[in-house]
N, C-alpha and C positions, 0 to 999 in steps of 0.2 A: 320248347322253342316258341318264341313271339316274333311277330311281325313287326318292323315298327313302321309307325305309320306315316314318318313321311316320305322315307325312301325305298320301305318295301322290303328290308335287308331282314335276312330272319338269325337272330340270336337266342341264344341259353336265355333262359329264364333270371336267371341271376345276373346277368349282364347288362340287362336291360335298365331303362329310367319308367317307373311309373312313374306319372302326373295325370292327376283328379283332375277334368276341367269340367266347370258346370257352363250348358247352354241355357240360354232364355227363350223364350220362344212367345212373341207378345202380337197384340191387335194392335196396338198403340192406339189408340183407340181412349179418348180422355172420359168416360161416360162408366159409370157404374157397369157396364156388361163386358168391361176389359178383361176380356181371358187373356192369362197368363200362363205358361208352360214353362216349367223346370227342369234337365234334364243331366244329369251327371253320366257322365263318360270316361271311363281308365281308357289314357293313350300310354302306347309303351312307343320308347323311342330307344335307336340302339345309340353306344356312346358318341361316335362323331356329331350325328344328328342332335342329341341333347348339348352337345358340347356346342356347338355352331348355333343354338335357338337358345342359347343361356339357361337351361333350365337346371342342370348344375349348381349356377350359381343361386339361383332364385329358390333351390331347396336349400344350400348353405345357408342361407341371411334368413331361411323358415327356422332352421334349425337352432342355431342361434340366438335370432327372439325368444324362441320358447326356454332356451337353455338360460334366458339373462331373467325369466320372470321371476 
């Protein structure tokens, strides 16, 4: 069972939407001591929620690209 993360609903594992988000994390800071931080996140989201945030779609048209290389 996962959580998903924006409404809290808990679902099967198999039900769920994984999506990989990468954060940034910066000084912004234009000078050579510009730390930067990277930070990769699995969100799981249950269907409604992926369905209503487009994320669906947005793994369709990943899939796709890679299926047309």
């Amino acid at each position: 069972m996962e959580t998903c993360a924006s409404c809290g609903r808990r679902a099967p594992r198999d039900k769920v939407v994984r999506y990989d988000r990468t954060i940034v994390y910066s000084t912004d800071l234009k000078t050579a001591d510009d730390v930067k931080v990277m930070q990769r996140r699995k969100m799981y989201y249950c269907v409604s929620c992926g369905k209503s945030r487009g994320i669906f779609e947005k793994k369709k048209r990943q899939a796709m690209a890679k299926y047309n290389r």
